[in-house]
C-alpha positions in Angstrom: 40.8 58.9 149.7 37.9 59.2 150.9 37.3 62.4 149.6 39.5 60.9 146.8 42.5 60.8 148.7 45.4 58.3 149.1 49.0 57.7 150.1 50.7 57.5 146.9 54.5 57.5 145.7 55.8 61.2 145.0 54.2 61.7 141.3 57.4 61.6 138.2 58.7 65.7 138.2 58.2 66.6 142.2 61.6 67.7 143.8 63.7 65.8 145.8 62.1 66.0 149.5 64.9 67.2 151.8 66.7 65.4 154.8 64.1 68.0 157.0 61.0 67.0 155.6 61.9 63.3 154.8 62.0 63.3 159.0 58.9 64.8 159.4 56.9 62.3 157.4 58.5 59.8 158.9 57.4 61.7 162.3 53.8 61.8 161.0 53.8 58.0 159.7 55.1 57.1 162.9 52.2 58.7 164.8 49.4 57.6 162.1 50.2 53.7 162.2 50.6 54.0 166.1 47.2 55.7 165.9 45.5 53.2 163.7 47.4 50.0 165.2 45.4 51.6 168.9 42.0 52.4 167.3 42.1 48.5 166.0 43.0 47.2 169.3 40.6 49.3 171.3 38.5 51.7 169.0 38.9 55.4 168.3 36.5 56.9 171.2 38.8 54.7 173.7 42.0 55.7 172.5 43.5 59.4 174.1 45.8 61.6 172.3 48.6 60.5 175.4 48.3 56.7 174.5 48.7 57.6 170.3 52.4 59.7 171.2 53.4 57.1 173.6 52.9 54.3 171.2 54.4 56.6 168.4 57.5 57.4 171.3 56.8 61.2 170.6 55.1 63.9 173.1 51.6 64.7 172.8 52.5 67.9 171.8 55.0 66.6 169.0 51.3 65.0 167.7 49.1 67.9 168.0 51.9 69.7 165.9 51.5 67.4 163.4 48.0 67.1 164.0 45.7 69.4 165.3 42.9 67.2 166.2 42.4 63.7 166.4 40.3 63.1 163.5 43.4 64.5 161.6 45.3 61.9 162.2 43.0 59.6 159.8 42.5 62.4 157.1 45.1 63.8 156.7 48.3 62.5 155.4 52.1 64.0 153.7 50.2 63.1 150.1 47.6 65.2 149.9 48.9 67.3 146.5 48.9 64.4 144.7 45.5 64.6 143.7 45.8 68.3 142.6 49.0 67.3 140.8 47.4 64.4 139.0 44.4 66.0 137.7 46.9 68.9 136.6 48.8 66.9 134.5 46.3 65.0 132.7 45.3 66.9 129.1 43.5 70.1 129.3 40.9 69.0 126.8 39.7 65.8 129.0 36.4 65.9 131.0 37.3 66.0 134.7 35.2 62.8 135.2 38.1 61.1 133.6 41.3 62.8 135.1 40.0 61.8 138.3 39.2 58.1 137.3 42.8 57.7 135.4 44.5 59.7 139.2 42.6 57.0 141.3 43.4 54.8 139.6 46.9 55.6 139.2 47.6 56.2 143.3 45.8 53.1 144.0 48.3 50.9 141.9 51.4 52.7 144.0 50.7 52.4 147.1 51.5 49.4 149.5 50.0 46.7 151.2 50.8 48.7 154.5 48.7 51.4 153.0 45.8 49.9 151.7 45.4 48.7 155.2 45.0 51.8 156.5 42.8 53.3 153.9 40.5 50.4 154.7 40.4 51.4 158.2 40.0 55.0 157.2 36.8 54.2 155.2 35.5 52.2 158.2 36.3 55.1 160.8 34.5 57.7 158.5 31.4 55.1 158.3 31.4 54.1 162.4 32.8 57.8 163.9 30.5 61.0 163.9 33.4 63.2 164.5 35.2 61.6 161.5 32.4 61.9 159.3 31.8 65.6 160.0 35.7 66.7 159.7 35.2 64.5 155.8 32.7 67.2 154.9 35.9 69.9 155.3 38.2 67.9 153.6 35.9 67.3 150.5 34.9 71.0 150.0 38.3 71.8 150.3 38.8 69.2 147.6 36.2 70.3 145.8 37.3 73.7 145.6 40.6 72.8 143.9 38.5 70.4 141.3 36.5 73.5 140.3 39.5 75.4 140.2 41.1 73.4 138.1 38.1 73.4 136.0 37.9 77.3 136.1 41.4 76.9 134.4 40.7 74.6 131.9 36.7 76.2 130.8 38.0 80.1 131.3 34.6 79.7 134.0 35.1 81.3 137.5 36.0 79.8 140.3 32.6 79.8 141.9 30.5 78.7 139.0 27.8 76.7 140.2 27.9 73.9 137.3 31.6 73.6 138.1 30.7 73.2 142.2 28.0 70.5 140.9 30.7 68.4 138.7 33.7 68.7 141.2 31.3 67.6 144.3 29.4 64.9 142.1 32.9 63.3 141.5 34.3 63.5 145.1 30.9 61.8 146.5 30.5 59.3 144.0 34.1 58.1 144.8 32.9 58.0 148.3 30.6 56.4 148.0 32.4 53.1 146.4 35.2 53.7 148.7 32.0 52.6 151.2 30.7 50.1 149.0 34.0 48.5 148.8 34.6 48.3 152.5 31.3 47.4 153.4 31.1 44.5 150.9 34.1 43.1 152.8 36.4 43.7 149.6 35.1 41.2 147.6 34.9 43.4 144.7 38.1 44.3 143.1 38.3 48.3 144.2 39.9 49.6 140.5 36.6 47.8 139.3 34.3 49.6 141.9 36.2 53.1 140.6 35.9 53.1 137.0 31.6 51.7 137.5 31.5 55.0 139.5 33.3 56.8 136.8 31.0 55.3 134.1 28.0 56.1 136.0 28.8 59.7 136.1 30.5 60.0 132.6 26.9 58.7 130.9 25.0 61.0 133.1 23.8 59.8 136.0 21.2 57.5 133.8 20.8 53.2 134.8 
């Protein structure tokens, strides 16, 4: 999250990741906390590409392999099919506006203290960083566009229709949004609390 995104553990079923791909993330973590660790000490405008490999004791190229842009390296992370394999395994039959609360809910009992960290300063980044905020809008119609497919799946609807597009980007904003809420109040509001009064907003229609 934002854009309903998280680290999580590997969901129960996935493969065993390889000795290959085990490095990489460990490459990738590597360069995200030495990223984050930088943009805390001295902000994200002040902090070059050279300073994030050096800290991470890769090359700069090594990071713009991993990550094409800077904004990448708070966006993007080696869990981003979890959400599309949590909301696949919950029952056909259930409205989407409750897969997604029972997923969040789910990744945001697995991951760690280290994590939660960072998805703090991930949700003040996309607040405080124009660049940021514009490269969220990517991510979340790219989210959104695997909700709706999903949904197409489940309602026999295409792809593309528009009351599917309104449901999958309702959910993804409104879990934004208390991402925000939950950082800006300083986290004095339990955050599983914040997700499931977003979730009940939308599940009763959007009414007070």
């Amino acid at each position: 999250m934002v854009s309903a995104r998280t680290s999580a553990t590997t969901p129960p079923g996935t493969p065993k990741i390889g000795l290959r791909e085990r490095k990489k993330i460990q490459t990738r973590q590597a360069i995200r906390r030495a990223a984050y660790r930088l943009f805390e000490e001295q902000g994200y405008d002040a902090t070059p590409i050279d300073q994030i490999a050096e800290a991470a004791d890769v090359s700069p190229s090594t990071v713009f392999r991993y990550f094409p842009t800077k904004e990448d390296i708070v966006l993007t992370d080696e869990y981003d099919t979890v959400l599309e394999a949590g909301i696949r395994a919950r029952p056909a039959g259930e409205p989407m506006v409750e897969s997604m609360r029972q997923v969040t809910i789910e990744a945001l009992r697995k991951i760690t203290a280290e994590d939660r960290a960072e998805l703090v300063q991930r949700v003040r980044l996309i607040r405080e960083v124009p660049a940021i905020r514009g490269r969220t809008a990517e991510n979340t119609a790219r989210d959104a566009a695997m909700i709706s497919a999903v949904l197409a799946e489940r309602s026999g609807r295409p792809a593309d229709d528009l009351e599917l597009r309104v449901i999958s980007t309702a959910i993804l904003a409104a879990l934004q949004e208390a991402m925000l809420s939950w950082v800006e109040e300083g986290r004095t509001t339990d955050l599983e609390a914040l997700i499931h009064q977003t979730m009940d907003v939308l599940a009763r229609g959007l009414t007070l």
